[in-house]
N, C-alpha and C positions, 0 to 999 in steps of 0.2 A: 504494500500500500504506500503511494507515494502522494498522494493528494492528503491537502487539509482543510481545506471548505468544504461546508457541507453541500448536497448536489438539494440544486433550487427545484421550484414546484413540484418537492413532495412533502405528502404531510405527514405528521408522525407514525399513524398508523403504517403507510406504506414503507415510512423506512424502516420499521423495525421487523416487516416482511423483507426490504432486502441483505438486513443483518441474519435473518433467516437463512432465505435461501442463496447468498451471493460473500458475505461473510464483509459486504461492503455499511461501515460509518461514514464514509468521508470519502467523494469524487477518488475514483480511482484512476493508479497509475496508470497509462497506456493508453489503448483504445476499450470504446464502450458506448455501449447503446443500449439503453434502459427504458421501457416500456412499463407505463401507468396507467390501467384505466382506457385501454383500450387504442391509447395516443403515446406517441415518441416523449418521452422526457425531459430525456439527456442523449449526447451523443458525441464522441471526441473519436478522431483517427489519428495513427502513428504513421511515420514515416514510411514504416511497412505495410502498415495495416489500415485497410479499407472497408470502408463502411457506406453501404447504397439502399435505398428504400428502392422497394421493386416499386413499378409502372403502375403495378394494377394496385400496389397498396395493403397488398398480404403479409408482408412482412421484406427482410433484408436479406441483400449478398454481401456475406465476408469476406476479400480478397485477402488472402498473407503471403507479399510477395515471395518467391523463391531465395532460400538460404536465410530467412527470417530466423533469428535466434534469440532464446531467452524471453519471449515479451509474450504480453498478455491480452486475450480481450474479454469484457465483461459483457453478456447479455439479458441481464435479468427482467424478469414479466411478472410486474404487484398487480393486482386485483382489490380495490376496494369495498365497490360500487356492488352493491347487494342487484343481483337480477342479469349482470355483464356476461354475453356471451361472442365467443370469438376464437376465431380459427387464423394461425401464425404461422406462414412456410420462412424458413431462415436457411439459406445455403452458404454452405463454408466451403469457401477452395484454398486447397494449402499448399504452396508453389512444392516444386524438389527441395528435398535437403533443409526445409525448412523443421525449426524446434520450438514450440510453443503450448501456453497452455490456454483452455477456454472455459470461462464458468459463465453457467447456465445456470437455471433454474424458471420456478414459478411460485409465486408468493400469493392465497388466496385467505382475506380477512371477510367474510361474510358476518356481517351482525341482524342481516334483514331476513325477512321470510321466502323469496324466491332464490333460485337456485343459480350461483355462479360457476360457470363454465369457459375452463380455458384449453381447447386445444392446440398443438401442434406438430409440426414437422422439422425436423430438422436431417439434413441431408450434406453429406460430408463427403467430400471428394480429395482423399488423400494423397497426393505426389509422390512419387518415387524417394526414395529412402528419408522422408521426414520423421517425423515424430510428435508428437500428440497426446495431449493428455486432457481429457473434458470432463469437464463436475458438471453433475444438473443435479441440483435438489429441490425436493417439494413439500410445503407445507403450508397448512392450515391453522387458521383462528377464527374466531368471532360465537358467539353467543349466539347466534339468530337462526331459525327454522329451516331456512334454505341451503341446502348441501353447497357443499364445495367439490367441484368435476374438474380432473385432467384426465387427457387423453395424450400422453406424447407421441410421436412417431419419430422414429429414427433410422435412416437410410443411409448406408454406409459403401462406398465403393474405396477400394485401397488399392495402392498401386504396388508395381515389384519394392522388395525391400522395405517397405515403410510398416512405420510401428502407431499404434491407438490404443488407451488407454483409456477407459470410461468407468467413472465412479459415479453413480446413480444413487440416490438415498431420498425416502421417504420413511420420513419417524413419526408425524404428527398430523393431526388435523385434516387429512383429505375423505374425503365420502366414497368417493368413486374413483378409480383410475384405469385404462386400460392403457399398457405400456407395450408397444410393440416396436421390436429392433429387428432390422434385415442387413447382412452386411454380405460384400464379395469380396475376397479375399486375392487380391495376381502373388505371382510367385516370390515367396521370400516374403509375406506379409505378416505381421502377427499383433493380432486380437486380442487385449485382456479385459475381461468386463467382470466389475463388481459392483454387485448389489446391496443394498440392505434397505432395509421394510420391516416395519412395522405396522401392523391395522390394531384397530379396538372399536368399543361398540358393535356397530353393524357397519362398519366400514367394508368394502370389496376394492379386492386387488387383483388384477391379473397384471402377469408380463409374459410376453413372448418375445423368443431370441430364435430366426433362423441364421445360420450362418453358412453358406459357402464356401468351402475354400477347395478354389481352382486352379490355385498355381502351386508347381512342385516345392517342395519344402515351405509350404504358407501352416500359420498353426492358431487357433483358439483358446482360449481359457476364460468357459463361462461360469460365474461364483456366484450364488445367492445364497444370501443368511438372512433369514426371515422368523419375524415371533406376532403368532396370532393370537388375539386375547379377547375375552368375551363371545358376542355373536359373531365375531368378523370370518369373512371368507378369503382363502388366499388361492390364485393357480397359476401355476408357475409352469410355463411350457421353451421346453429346449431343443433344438432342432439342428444340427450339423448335420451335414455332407459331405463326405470327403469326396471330392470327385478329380484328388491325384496324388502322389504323395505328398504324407501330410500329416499334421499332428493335433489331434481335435479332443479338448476334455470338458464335461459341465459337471456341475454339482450342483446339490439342491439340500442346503440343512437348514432344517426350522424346528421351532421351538410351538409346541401346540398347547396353549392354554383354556381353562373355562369351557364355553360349548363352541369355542372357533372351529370351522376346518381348514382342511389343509388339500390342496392334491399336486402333484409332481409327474409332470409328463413326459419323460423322456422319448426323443426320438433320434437313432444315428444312423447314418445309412453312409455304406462304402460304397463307393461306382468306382476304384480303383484298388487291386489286391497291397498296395504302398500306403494305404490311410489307415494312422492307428485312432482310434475314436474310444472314447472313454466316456462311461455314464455314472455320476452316482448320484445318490438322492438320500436322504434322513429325515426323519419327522418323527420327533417324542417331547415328550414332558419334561420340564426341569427334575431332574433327579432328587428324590428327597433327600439323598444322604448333602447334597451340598446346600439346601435348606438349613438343614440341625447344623450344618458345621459351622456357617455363616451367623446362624442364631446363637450359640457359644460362644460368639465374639461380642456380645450384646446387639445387635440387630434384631430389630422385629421381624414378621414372616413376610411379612410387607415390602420392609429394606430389603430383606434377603435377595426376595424375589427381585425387585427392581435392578440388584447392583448385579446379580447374573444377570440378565438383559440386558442392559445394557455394555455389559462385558465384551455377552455374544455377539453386538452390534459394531462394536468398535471396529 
C-alpha cells in the first residue's frame, strides 16, 4: 500500500466493504479501478498498466504490458444500494514474461428488504511464461430481508510456460453464490487454485472448476477447504482433463456441521495414456477429541469450535 488519502465518493459503509474484500484503507498503490453502486468510483493506470471501460458499458479491459514486473492492480465491486442488480464482464491481458498481482473481489452490504445481486465474468488471457497471482474475495453484511447474490464467472486461457495463481475466499455474509471457473491450459502451463468457504444459516454455495490441460507437460492443483454450518448447503464440483501429458490433482476437504450438507463431485478423464490425474475428497465433523483438548486449555465448546475453523480456513 503506497497511497495515503483516503479514495473520495465512498461512504463508510462501502469502505469498510473494501477493507473486506480488497484489504484497501487508503487509494492504492499502482493501478485500480473501483466500482460503487453500480458506477466507476475511482480509477488510476500505471505506466504499465491499463485501464478501458468497454463501449457497451459492461465492464473493463486490463492491458499489463509485456515484461510488466512486481506491480499491482486493484479491482474491487461495493454494493450498497438495497434492490442493485448487475452483471460485470472484466478482461485481463497479461503481455509475455510479465509478473504481477490482481485483487478482486465483491463487497455486498444489504440493510433493505429486496434482494442485491452482483454478477460477473472475468476472463484472463495469460502470455507466455508470465506469472500471476489473483485474490477475489467475497463478503456480506447488512441487517435487512433481502439476500445478498454473486455469481462469479471465470475464464481462463494460458499460454506455453506461464504460471496462475488464484486465491478465492468467501467467509461471511453471502446468501447465494454460484462460482464457476473454466481454464485451458498450452504447454508448460500450471494452475494453482485455492479455495476456502464458509456458509451458515441457509446460505448455498456451489463452485465449479473444469480445467483442460492440452499442452505437454501443462499441470493443475485444485484445493478446497470448506466448513458448512447450520442449514447451509455446499457442492463442490471438479473436472480435469488430461488431454496430453500432464499432471492434474483436486481435493475437496470440508468440515460438516449442524444439519448442513455437503457433496463433492469429482470428475477426471485421460484422453492421453501420459496424464497423471489425481482425485481426492473428505467430508466429516470436527473431531471430538480436539474439542476436550482445546477445552482443557480453558476455552468454551464454542471457542473450541470456532479457533479449529478457523485454523482449517487459514
Amino acid at each position: 500500500m503506497g497511497g495515503s488519502s483516503a479514495i473520495s465518493n465512498i461512504d463508510p459503509i462501502q469502505m469498510r466493504l473494501l477493507e473486506e474484500v480488497a484489504d484497501l484503507h487508503e487509494t492504492p498503490a499502482g493501478a485500480y479501478n473501483i466500482r460503487a453502486n453500480g458506477q466507476m468510483a475511482a480509477r488510476a493506470a500505471s505506466e504499465n498498466i491499463e485501464i478501458i471501460s468497454k463501449e457497451d458499458g459492461t465492464g473493463i479491459d486490463i492491458h499489463i504490458k509485456p515484461g510488466t514486473k512486481h506491480e499491482s492492480v486493484h479491482i474491487p465491486v461495493v454494493l450498497s444500494q438495497s434492490g442493485l442488480s448487475e452483471m460485470v464482464c472484466n478482461d485481463f491481458y497479461i503481455g509475455d514474461g510479465a509478473d504481477v498481482v490482481i485483487i478482486a473481489g465483491c463487497g455486498i452490504h444489504n440493510g433493505g428488504d429486496k434482494d442485491s445481486k452482483h454478477d460477473g465474468l472475468h476472463r484472463f488471457f495469460v502470455g507466455r511464461a508470465s506469472r500471476v497471482k489473483y485474490v477475489e474475495k467475497h463478503y456480506g453484511s447488512g441487517d435487512g430481508k433481502g439476500k445478498r447474490v454473486m455469481n462469479p464467472q471465470t475464464e481462463v486461457i494460458m499460454e506455453e510456460n506461464s504460471y496462475l495463481e488464484m486465491e478465492m475466499v468467501q467467509i461471511k455474509g453471502v446468501d447465494s453464490t454460484k462460482r464457476a471457473t473454466k481454464a485451458d491450459l498450452a504447454a508448460g502451463a500450471k494452475l494453482v487454485i485455492r479455495e476456502r468457504l464458509l456458509t451458515h444459516g441457509t446460505q448455498f454455495a456451489e463452485s465449479s472448476f473444469i480445467v483442460n490441460l492440452n499442452g505437454e507437460d501443462s499441470s493443475a492443483n485444485v484445493i478446497s477447504r470448506s466448513v458448512a454450518k447450520e442449514d447451509s448447503t455446499q457442492i463442490f464440483i471438479a473436472e480435469i482433463n488430461g488431454n496430453a501429458k500432464c499432471a492434474g490433482h483436486s481435493e475437496c476437504d470440508a468440515i460438516i456441521m449442524d444439519n448442513a450438507k455437503i457433496s463433492a463431485i469429482p470428475k477426471i478423464t485421460a484422453n492421453n495414456t501420459d496424464a497423471a490425474l489425481i482425485h481426492e475428497a473428505a467430508i466429516g465433523k470436527i473431531a471430538g477429541e480436539q474439542i476436550i483438548k482445546l477445552m482443557t486449555l480453558g476455552l468454551t465448546e464454542g471457542e473450541a469450535e470456532a479457533q479449529i475453523v478457523n485454523g482449517f480456513l487459514k
